[in-house]
DSSP file (Angstrom, degrees, kcal/mol; ACC not computed):
  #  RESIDUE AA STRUCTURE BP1 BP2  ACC     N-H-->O    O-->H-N    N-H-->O    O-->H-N    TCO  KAPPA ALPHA  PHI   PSI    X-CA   Y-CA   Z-CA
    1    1 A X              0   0    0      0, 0.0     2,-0.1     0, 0.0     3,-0.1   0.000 360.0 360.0 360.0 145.4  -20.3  -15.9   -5.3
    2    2 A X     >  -     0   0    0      1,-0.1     4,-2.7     4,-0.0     3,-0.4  -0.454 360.0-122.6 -93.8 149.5  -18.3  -15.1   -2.0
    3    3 A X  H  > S+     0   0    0      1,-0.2     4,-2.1     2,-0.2     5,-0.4   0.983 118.2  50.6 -45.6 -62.4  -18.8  -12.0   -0.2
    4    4 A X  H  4 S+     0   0    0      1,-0.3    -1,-0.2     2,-0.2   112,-0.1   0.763 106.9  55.3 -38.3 -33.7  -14.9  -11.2   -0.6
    5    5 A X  H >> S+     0   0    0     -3,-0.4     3,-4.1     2,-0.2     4,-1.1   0.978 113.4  43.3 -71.7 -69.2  -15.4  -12.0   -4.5
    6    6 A X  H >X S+     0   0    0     -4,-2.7     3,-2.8     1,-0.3     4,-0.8   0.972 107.7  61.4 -51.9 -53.2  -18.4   -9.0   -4.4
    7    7 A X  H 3X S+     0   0    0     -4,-2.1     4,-1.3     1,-0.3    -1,-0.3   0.649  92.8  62.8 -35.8 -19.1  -16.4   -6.8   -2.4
    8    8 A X  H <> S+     0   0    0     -3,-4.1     4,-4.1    -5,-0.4     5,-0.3   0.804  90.9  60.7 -97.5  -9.0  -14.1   -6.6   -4.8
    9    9 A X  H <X S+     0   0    0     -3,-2.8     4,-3.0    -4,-1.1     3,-0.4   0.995 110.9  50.2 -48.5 -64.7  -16.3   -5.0   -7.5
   10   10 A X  H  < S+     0   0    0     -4,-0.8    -1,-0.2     1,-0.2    -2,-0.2   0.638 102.8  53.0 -60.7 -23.4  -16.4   -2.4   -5.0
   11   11 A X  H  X S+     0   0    0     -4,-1.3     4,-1.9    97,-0.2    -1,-0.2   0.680 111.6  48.7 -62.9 -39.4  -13.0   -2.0   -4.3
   12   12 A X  H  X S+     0   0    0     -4,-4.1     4,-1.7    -3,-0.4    -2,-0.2   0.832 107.1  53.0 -83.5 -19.9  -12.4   -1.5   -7.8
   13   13 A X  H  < S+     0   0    0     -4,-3.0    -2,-0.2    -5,-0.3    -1,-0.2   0.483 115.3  44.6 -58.0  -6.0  -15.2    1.0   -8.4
   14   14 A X  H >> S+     0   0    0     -5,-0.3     3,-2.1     3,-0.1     4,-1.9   0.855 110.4  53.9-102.6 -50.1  -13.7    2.8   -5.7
   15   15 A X  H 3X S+     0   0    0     -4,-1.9     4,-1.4     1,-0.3    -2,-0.2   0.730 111.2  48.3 -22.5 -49.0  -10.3    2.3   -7.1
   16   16 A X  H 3< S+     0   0    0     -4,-1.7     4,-0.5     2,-0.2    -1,-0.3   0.577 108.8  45.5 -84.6 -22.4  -11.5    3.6  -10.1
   17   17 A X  H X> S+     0   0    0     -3,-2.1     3,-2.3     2,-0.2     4,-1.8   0.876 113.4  55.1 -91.0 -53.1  -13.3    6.9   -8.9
   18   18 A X  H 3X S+     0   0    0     -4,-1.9     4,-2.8    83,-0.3     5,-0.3   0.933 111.9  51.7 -42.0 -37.4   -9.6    7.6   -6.3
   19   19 A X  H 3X S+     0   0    0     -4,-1.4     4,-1.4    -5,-0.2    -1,-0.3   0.775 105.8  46.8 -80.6 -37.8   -8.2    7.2   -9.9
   20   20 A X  H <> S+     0   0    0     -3,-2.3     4,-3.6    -4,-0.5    -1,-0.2   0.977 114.5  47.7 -36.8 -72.9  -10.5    9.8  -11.4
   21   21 A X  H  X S+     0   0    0     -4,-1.8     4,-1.6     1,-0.3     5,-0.3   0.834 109.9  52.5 -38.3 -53.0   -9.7   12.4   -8.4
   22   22 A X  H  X S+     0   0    0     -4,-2.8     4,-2.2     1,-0.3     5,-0.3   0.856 109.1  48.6 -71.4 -43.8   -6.0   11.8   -8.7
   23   23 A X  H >X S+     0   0    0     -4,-1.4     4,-2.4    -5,-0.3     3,-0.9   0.990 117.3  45.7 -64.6 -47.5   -6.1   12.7  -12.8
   24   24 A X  H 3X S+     0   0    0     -4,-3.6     4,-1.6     1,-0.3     5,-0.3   0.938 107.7  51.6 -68.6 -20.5   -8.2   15.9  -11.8
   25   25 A X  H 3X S+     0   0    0     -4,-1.6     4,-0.8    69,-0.2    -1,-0.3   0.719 114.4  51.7 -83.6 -12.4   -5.8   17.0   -8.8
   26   26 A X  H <X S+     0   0    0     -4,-2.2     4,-1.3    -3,-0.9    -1,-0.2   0.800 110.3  42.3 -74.5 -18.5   -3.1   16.6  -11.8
   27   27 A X  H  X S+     0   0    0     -4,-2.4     4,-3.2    -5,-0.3    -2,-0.2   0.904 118.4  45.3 -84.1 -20.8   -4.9   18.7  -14.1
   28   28 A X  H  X S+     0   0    0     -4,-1.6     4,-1.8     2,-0.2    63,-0.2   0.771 117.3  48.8 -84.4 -29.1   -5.8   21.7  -11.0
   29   29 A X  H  X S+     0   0    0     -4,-0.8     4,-2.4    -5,-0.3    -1,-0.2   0.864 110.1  51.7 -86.9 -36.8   -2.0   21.3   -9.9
   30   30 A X  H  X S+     0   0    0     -4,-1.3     4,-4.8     2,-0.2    -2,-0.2   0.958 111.5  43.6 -31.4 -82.4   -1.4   21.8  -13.6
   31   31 A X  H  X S+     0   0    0     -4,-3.2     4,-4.2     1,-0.2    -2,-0.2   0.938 107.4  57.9 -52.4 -50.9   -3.5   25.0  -13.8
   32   32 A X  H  X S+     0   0    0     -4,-1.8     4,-1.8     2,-0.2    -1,-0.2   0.952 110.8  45.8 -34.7 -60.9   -2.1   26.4  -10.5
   33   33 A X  H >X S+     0   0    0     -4,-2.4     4,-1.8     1,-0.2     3,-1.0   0.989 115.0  46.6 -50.4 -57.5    1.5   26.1  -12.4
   34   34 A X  H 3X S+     0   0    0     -4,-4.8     4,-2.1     1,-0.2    -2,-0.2   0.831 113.0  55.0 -49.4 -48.3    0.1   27.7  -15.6
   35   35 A X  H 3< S+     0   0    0     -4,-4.2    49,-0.3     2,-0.2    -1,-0.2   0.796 110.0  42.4 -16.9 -70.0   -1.4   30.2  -13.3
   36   36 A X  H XX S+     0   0    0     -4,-1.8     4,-2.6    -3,-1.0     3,-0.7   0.676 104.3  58.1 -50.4 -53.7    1.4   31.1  -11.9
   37   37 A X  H >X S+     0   0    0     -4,-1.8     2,-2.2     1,-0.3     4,-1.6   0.977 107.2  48.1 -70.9 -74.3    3.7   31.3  -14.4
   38   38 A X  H 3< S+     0   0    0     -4,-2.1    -1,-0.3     1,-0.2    -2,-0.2   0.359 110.3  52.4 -63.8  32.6    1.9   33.8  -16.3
   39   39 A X  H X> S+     0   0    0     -2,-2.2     4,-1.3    -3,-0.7     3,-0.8   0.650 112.9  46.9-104.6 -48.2    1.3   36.0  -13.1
   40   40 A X  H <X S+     0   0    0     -4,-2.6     4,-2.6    -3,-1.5    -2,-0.2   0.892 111.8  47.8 -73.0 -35.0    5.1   35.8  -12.7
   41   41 A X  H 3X S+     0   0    0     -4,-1.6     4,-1.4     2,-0.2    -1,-0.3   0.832 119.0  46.0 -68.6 -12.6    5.6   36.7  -16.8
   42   42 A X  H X> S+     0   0    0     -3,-0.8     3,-2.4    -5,-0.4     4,-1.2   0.927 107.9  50.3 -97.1 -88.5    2.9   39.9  -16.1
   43   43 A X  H 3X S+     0   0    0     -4,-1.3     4,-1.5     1,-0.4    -1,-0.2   0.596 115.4  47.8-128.9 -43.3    4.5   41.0  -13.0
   44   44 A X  H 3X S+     0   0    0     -4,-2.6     4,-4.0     1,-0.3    -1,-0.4   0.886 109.5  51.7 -40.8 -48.2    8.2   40.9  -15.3
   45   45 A X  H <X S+     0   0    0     -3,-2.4     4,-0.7    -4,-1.4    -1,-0.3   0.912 105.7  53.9 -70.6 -45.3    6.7   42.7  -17.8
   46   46 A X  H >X S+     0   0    0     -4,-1.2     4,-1.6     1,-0.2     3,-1.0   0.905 112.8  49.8 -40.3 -68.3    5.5   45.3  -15.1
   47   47 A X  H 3X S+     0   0    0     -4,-1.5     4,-1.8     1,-0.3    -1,-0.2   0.662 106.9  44.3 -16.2 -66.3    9.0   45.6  -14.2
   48   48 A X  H 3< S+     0   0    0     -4,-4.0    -1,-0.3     2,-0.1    -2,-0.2   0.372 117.8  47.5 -88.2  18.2   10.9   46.1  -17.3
   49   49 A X  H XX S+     0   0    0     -3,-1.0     4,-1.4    -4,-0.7     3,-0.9   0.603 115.4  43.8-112.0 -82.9    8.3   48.9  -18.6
   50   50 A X  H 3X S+     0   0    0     -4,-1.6     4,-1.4     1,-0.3     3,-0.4   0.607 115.1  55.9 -31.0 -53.0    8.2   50.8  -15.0
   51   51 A X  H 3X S+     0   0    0     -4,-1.8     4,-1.1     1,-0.2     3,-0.3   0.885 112.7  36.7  -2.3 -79.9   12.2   50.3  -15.4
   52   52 A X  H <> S+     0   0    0     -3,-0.9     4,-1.6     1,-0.3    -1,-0.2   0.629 107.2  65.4 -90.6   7.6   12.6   52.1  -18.9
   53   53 A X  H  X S+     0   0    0     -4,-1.4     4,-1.4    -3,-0.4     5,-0.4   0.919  98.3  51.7 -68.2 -36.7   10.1   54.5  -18.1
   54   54 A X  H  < S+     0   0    0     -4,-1.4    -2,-0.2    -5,-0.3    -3,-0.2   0.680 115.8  48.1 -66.5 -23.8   12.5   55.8  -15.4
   55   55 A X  H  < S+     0   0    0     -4,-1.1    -1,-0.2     1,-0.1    -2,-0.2   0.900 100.6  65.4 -80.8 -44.8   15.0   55.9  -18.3
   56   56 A X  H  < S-     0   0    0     -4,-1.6    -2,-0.2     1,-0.1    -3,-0.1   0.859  72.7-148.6 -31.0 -66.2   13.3   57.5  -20.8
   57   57 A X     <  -     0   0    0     -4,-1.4    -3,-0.1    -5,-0.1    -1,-0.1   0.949  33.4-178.5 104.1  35.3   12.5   60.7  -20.2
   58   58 A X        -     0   0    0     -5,-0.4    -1,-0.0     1,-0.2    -5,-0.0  -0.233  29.6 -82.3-103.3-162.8    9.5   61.0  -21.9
   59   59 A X     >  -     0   0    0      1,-0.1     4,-3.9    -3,-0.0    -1,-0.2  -0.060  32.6-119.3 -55.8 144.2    7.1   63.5  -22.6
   60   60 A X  H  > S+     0   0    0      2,-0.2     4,-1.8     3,-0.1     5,-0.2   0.955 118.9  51.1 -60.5 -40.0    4.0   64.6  -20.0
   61   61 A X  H  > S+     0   0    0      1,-0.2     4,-1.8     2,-0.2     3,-0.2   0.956 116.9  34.9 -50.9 -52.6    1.8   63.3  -23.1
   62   62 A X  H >> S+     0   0    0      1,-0.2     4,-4.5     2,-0.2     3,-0.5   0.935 114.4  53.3 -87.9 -16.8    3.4   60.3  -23.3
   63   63 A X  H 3< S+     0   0    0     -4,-3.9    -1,-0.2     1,-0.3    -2,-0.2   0.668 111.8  50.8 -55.0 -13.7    4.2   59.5  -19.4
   64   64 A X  H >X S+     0   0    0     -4,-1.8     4,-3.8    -3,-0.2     3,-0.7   0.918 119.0  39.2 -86.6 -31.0    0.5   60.0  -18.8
   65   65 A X  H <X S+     0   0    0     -4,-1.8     4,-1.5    -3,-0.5    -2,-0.2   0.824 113.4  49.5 -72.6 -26.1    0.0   57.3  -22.0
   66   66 A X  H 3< S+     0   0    0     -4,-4.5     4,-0.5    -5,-0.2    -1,-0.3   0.487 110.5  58.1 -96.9  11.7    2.7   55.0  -21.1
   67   67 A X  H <> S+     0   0    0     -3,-0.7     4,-1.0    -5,-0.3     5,-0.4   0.747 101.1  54.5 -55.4 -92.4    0.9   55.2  -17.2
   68   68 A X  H  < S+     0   0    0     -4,-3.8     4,-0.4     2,-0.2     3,-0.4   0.717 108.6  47.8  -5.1 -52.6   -2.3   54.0  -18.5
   69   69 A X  T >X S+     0   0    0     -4,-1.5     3,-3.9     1,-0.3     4,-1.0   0.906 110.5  53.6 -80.0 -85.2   -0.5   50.9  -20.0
   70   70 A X  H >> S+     0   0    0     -4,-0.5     4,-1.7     1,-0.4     3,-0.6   0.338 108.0  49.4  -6.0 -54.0    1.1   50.4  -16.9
   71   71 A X  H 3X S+     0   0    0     -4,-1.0     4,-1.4    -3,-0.4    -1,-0.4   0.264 108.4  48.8 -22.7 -26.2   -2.1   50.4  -15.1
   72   72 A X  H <> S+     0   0    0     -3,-3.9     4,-0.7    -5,-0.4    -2,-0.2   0.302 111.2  48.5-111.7  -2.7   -3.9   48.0  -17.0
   73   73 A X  H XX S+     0   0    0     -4,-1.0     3,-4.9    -3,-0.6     4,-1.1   0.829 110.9  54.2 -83.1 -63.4   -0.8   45.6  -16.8
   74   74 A X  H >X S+     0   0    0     -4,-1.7     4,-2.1     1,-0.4     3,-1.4   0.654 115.6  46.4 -14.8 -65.9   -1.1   46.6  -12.6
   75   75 A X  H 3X S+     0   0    0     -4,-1.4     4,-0.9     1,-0.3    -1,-0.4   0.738 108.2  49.5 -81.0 -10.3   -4.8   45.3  -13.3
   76   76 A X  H << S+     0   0    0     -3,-4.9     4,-0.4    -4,-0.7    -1,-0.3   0.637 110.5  49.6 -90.0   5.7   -4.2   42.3  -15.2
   77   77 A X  H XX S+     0   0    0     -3,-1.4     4,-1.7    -4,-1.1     3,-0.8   0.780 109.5  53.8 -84.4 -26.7   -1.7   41.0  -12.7
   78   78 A X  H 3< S+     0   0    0     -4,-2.1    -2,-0.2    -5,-0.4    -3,-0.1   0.845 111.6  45.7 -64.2 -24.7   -4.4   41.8  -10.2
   79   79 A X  T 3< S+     0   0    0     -4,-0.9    -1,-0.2     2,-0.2    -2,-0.1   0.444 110.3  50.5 -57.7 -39.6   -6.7   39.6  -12.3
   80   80 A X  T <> S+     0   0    0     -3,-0.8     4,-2.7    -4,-0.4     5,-0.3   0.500 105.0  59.2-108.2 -26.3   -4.3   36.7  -12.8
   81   81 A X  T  < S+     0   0    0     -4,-1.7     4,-0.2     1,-0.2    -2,-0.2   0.661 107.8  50.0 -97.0  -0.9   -3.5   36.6   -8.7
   82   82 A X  T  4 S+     0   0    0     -5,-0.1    -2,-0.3     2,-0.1    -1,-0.2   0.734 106.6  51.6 -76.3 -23.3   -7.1   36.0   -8.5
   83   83 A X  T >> S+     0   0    0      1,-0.2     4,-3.1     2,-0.2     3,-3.0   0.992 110.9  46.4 -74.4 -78.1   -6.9   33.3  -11.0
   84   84 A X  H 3X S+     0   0    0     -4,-2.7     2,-0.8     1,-0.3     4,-0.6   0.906 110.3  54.2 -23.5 -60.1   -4.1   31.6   -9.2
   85   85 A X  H 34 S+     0   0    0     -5,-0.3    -1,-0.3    -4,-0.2    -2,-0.2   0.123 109.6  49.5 -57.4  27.9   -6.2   32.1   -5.9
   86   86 A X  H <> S+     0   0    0     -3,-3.0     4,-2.5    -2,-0.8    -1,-0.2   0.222 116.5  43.1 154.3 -80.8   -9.2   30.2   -7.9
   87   87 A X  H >< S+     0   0    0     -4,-3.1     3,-1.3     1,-0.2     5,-0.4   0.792 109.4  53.3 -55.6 -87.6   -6.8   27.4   -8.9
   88   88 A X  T 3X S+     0   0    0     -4,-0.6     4,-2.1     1,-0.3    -1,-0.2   0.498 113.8  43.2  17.3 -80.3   -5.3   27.1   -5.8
   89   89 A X  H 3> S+     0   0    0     -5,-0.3     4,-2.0     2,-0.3     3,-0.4   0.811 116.3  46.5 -70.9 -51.3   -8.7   26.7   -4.1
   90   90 A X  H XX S+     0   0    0     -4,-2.5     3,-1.3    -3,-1.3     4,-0.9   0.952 111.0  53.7 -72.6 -98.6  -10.0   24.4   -6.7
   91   91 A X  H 3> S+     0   0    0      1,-0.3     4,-1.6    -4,-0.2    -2,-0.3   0.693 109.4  50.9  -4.8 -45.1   -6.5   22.4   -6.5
   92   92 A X  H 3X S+     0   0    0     -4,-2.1     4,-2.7    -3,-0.4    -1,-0.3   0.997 108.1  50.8 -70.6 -51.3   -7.3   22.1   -2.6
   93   93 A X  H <X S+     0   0    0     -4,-2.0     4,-1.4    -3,-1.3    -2,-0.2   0.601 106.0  57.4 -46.4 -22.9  -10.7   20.8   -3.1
   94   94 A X  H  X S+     0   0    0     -4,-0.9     4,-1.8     2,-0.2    -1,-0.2   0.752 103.2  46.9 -99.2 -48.1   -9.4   18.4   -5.3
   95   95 A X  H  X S+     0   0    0     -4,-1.6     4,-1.0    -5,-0.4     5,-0.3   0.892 109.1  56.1 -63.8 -44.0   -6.9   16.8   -3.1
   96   96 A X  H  X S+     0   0    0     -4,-2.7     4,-1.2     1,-0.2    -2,-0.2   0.980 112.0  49.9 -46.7 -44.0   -9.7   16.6   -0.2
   97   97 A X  H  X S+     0   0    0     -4,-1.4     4,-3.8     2,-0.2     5,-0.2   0.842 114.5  35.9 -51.0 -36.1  -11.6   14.7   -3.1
   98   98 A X  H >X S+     0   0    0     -4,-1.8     3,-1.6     1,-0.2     4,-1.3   0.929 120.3  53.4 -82.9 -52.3   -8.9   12.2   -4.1
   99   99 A X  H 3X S+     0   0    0     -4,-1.0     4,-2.2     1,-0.3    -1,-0.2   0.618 113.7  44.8 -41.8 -41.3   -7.9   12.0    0.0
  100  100 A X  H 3X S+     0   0    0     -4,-1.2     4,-2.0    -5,-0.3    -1,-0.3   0.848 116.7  41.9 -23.8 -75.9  -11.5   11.3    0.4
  101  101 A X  H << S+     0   0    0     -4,-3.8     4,-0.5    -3,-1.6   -83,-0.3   0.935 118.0  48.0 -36.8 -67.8  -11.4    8.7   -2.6
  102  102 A X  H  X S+     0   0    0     -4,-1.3     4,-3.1     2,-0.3     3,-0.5   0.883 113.8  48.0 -57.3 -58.2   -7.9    7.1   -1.3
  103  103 A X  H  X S+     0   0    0     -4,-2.2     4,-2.3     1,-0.2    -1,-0.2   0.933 108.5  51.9 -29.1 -76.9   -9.4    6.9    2.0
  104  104 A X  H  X S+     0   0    0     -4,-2.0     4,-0.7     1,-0.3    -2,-0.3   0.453 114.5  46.7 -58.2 -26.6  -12.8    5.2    0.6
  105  105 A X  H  > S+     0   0    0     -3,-0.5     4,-2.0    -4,-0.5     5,-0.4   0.863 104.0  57.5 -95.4 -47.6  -10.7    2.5   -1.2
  106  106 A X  H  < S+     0   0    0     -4,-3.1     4,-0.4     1,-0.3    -2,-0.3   0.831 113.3  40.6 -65.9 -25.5   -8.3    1.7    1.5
  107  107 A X  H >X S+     0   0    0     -4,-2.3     4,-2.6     1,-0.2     3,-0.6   0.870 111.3  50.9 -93.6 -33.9  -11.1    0.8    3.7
  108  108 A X  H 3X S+     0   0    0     -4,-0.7     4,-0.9     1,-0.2   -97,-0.2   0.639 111.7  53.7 -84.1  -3.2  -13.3   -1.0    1.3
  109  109 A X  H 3< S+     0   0    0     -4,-2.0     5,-0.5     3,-0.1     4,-0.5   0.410 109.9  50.1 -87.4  -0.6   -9.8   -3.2    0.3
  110  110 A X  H <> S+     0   0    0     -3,-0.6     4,-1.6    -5,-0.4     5,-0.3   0.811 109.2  45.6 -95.7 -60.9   -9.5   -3.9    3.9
  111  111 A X  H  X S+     0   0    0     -4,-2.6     4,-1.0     1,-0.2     5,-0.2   0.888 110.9  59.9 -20.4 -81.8  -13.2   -5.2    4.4
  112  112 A X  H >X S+     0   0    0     -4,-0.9     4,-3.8  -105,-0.2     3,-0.9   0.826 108.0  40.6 -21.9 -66.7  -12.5   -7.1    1.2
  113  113 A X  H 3> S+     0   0    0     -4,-0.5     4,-0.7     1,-0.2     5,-0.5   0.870 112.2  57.6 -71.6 -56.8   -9.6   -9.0    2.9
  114  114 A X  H 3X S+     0   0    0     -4,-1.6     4,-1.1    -5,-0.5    -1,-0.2   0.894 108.5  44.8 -39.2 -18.4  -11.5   -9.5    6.3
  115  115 A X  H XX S+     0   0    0     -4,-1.0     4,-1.7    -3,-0.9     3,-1.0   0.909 108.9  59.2 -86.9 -24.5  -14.1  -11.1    4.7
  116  116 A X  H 3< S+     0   0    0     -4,-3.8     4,-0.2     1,-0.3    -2,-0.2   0.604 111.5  43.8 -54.9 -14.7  -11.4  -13.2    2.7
  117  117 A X  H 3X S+     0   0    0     -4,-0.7     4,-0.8     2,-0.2    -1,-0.3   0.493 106.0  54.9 -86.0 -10.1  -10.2  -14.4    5.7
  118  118 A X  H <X S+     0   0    0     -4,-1.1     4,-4.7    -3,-1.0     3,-0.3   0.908 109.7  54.0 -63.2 -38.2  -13.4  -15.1    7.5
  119  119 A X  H  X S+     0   0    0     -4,-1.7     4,-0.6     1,-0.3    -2,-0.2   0.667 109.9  48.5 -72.3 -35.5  -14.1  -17.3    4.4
  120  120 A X  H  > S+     0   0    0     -5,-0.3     4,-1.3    -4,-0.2    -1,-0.3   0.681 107.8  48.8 -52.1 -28.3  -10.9  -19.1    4.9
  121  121 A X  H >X S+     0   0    0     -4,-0.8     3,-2.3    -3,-0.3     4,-1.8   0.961 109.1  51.2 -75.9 -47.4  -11.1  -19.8    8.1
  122  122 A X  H 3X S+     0   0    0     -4,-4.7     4,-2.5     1,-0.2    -3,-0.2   0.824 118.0  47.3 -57.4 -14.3  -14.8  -21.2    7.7
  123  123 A X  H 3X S+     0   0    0     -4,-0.6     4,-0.8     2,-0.2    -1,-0.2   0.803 107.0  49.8 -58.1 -36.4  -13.0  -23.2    4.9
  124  124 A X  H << S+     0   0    0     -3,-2.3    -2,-0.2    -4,-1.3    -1,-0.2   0.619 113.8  51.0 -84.4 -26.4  -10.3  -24.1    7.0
  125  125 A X  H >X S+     0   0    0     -4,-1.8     4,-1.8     2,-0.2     3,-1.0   0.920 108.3  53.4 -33.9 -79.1  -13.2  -25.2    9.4
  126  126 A X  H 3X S+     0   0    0     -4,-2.5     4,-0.7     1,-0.3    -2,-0.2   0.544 105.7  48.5 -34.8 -42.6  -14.7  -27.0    7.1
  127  127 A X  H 3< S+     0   0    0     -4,-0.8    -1,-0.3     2,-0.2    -2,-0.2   0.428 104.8  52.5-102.8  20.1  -12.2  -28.9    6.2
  128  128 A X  H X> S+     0   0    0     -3,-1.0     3,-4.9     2,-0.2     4,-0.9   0.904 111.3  57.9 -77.9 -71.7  -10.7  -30.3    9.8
  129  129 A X  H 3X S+     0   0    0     -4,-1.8     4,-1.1     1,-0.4     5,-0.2   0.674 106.3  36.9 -42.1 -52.9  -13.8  -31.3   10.3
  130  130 A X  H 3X S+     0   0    0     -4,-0.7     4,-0.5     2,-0.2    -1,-0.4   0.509 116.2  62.7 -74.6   0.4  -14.4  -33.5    7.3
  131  131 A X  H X> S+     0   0    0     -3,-4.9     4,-2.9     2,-0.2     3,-1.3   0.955 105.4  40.4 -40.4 -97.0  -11.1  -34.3    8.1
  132  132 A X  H 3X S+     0   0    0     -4,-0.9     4,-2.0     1,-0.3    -2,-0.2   0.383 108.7  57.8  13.3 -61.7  -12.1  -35.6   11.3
  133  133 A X  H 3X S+     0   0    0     -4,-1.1     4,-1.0    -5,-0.2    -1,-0.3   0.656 107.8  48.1 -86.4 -35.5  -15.1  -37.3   10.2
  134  134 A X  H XX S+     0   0    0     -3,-1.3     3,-3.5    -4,-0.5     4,-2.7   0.982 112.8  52.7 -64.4 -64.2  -12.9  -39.4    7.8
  135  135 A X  H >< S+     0   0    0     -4,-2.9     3,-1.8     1,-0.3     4,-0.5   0.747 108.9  45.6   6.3 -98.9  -10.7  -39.9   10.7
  136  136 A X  H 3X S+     0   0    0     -4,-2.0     4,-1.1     1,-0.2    -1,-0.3   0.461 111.1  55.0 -39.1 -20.7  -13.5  -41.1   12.9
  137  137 A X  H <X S+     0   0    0     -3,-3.5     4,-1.1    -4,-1.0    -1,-0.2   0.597 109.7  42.6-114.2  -7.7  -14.9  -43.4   10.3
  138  138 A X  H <X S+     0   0    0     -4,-2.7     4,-1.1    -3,-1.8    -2,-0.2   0.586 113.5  53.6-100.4  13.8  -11.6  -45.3    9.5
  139  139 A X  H  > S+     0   0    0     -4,-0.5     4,-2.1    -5,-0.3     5,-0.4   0.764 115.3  40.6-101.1 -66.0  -11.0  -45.5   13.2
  140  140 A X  H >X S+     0   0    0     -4,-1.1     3,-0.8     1,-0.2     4,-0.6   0.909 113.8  54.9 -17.1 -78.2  -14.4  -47.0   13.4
  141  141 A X  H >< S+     0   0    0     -4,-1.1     3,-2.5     1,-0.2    -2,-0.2   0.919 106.3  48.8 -29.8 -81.1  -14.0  -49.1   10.4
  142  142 A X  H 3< S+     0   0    0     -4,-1.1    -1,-0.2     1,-0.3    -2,-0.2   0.673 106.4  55.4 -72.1 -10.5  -11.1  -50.7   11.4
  143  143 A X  H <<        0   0    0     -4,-2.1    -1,-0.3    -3,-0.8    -2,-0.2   0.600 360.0 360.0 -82.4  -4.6  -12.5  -51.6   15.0
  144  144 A X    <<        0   0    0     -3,-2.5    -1,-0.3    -4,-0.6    -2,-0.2   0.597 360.0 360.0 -73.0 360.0  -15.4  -53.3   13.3
């Protein structure tokens, strides 16, 4: 079997791992959106309840109660813009990987063709040369 021929085993086992990376940096890019969006529905919800508290009017009892809720939305947005920051970072890592990957193929499909064209030329060698030698032996031949 020709080197180029093995090489290409490796080129598609590398192929095959960049092709991994790329399905997890869709699924981290994925999570990052999902992320996001619910940080952005929490931080609405924050919004229209602060909003109709200032309309209300209510009670000390209940402003202290309808604070609380307010405060525990405050902390689950704080929660959720770690999260993002989580995805995000995971999402970066995950493009270094498939860049990594992408990288790691292109160069083992470039080997691959440089030895497929050393292995043509010695072909291409190979045959001038028996070329040549047929040559030389009807040029012979016919001086006999």
């Amino acid at each position: 079997m020709k080197k180029s021929h093995r090489m290409q085993i490796l080129v598609d086992l590398a192929r095959r791992k960049e092709d991994a990376a790329a399905q997890q940096l869709a699924r981290d890019k994925a999570k990052v959106m999902h992320d996001e969006q619910k940080l952005n529905e929490l931080r609405e919800y924050a919004g229209q309840y602060e909003s109709e508290r200032n309309l209300l009017g209510l009670s000390a009892y209940l402003t202290t109660n309808y604070q609380h809720f307010v405060n525990r939305v405050q902390q689950a947005i704080v929660q959720q813009e770690a999260a993002v920051g989580r995805a995000e970072q995971q999402a970066d890592m995950s493009m270094r990987r498939w860049s990594q990957a992408r990288s790691k193929t292109k160069s083992m499909d470039w080997l691959k063709e440089k030895n497929h064209k050393a292995e043509l030329a010695v072909e291409e060698r190979q045959e001038q040369r028996q070329s040549d030698e047929f040559a030389m032996r009807r040029f012979l031949d016919s001086m006999r």
